[in-house]
VOGU-758775 format. One record per residue (C-alpha): residue number from 1; chain; x, y, z. Coordinates in nm, 2 decimals. Layout:
BEGIN
<node resi="NUM" chain="A" xx="X" yy="Y" zz="Z"/>
...
//
This chain:
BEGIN
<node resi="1" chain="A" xx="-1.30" yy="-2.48" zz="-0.80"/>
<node resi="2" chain="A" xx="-1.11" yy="-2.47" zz="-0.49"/>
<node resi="3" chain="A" xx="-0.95" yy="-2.22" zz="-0.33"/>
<node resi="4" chain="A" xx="-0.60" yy="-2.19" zz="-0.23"/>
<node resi="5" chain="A" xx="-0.43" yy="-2.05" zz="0.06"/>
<node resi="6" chain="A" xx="-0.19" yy="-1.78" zz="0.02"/>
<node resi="7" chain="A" xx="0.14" yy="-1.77" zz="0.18"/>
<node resi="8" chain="A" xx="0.16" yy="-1.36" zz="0.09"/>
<node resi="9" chain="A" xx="0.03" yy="-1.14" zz="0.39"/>
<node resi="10" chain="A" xx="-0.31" yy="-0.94" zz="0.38"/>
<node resi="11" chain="A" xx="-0.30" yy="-0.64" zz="0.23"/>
<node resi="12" chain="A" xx="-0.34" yy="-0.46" zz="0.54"/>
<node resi="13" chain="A" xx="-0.29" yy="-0.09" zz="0.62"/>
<node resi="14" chain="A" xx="-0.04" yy="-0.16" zz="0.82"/>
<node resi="15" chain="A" xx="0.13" yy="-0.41" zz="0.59"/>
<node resi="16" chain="A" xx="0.08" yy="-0.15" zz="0.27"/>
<node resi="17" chain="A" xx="0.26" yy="0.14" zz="0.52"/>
<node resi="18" chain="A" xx="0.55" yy="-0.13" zz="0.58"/>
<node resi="19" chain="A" xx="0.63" yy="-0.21" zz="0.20"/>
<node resi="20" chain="A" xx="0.61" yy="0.15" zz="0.13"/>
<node resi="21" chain="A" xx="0.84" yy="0.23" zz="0.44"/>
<node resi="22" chain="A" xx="1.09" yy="-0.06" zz="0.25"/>
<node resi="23" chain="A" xx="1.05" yy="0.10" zz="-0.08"/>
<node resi="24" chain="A" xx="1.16" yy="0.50" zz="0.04"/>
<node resi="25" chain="A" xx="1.45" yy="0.33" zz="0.25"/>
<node resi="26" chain="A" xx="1.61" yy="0.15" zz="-0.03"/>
<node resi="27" chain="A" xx="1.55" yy="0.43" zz="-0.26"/>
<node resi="28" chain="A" xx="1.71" yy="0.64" zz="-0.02"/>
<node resi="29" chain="A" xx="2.01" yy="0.40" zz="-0.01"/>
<node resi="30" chain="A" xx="2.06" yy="0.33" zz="-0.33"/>
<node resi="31" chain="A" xx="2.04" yy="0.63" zz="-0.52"/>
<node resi="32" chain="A" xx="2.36" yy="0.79" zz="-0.31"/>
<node resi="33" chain="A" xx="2.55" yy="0.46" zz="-0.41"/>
<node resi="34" chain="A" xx="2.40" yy="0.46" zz="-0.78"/>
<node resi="35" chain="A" xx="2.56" yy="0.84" zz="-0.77"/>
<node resi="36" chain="A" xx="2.87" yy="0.76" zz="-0.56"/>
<node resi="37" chain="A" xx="2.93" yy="0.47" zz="-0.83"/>
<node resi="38" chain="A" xx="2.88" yy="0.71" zz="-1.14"/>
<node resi="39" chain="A" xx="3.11" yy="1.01" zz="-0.95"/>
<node resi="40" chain="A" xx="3.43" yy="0.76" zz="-0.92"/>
<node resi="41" chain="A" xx="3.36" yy="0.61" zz="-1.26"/>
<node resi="42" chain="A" xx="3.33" yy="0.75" zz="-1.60"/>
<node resi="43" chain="A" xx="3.14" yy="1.12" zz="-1.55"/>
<node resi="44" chain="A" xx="3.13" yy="1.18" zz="-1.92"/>
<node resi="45" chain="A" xx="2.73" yy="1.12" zz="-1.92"/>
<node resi="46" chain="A" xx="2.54" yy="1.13" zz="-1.62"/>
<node resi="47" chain="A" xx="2.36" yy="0.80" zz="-1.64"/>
<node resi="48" chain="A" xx="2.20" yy="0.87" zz="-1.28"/>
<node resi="49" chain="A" xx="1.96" yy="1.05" zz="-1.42"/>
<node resi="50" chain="A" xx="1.77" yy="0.83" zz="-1.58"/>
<node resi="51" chain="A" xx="1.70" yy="0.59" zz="-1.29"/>
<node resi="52" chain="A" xx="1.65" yy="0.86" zz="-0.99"/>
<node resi="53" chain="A" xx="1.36" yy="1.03" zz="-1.14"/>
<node resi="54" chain="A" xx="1.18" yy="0.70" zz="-1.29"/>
<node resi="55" chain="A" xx="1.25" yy="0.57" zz="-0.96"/>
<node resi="56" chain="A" xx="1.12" yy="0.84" zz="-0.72"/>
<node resi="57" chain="A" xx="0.80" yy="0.86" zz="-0.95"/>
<node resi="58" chain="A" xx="0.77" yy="0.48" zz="-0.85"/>
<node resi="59" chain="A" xx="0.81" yy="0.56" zz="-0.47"/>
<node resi="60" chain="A" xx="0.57" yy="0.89" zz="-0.51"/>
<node resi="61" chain="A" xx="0.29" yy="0.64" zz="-0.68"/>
<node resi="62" chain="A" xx="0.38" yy="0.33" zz="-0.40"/>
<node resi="63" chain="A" xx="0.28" yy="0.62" zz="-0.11"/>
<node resi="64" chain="A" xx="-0.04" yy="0.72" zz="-0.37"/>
<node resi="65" chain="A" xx="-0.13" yy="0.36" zz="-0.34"/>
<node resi="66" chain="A" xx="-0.02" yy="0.31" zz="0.02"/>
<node resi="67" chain="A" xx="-0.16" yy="0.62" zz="0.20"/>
<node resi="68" chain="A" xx="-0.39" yy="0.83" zz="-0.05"/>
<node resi="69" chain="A" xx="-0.63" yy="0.59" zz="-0.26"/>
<node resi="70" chain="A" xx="-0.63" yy="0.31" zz="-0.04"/>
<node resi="71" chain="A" xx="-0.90" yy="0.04" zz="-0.13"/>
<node resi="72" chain="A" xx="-1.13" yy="-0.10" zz="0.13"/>
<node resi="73" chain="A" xx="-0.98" yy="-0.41" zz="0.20"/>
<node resi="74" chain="A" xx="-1.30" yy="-0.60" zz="0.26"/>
<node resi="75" chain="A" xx="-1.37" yy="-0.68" zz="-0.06"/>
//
């Protein structure tokens, strides 16, 4: 069996901070405009909130993964 080389970076702490870092900005981006878009369309049902909850519980559990249960990477 051989082994193949990985163009993906190591999961290092540093990298797992960055992609959570990503994650929170683009939530913090898009859920304005996802509201902005539902305020100067159609406000009969608010939409909205289906995605900003599912998608801040997403983010909370990327930070779990990123900062609280961190694996050793050394595996």
């Amino acid at each position: 069996m051989t082994h193949h080389q990985s163009n993906w970076p190591a999961a290092t702490p540093e990298n797992l901070k960055k992609g959570f870092r990503i994650h929170l900005l683009a939530f913090l981006i898009a859920t304005p405009a996802l509201w902005l878009v539902w305020y100067l369309t159609d406000r009969t049902y608010p939409w909205p909130l289906w995605s900003t909850p599912a998608w801040a519980v997403g983010v909370l559990f990327h930070y779990l993964g990123a900062f609280v249960f961190r694996k050793s990477v050394n595996n």
